[in-house]
Residue, then its C-alpha position, 0 to 999 in steps of 0.5 A: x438355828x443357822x440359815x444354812x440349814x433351812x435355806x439354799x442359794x440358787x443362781x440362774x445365769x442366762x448367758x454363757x460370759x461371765x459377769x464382768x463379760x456381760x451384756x449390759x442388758x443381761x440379768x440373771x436370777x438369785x433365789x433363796x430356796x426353802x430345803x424343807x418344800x423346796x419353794x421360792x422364799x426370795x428371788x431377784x432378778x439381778x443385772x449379772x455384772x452384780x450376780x457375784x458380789x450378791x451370791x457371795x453376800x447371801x452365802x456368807x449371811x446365809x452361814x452367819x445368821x439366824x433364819x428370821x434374821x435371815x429372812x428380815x434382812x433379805x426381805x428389805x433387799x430390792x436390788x444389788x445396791x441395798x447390799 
């Protein structure tokens, strides 16, 4: 079964620029969602000039892979440079 349809992204920005415009200091929270309990299965905290570019990668993995294949990949990923 497809990723997709066991897990969701979640992006929390914690600022109101885009990222590209942000504070160096700021970061924001990616996190895969569980649809069927709605838990936390993965979160990072992501400096949001990276937030993009990891979102879309999720997404794009979400919809092409299997769900333990999912989990295995996404699970070895500590920050946006292991993408």
């Amino acid at each position: 079964m497809s990723a997709s349809r066991r897990y969701e992204v979640t992006v929390t920005r914690t600022g109101l620029a885009p990222g590209r415009l942000a504070a160096p200091g700021r970061f924001d929270l990616v996190e895969v969602v569980s649809l069927d309990d709605m838990e936390v299965v993965l979160f990072w905290d992501v400096p949001a000039r990276d937030t993009a570019r990891m979102e879309a990668a999720l997404r794009e993995e979400l919809a092409r892979m299997g769900e333990e294949e999912f989990l295995a990949r996404w699970s070895a990923v500590v920050s946006p440079d292991d993408i």
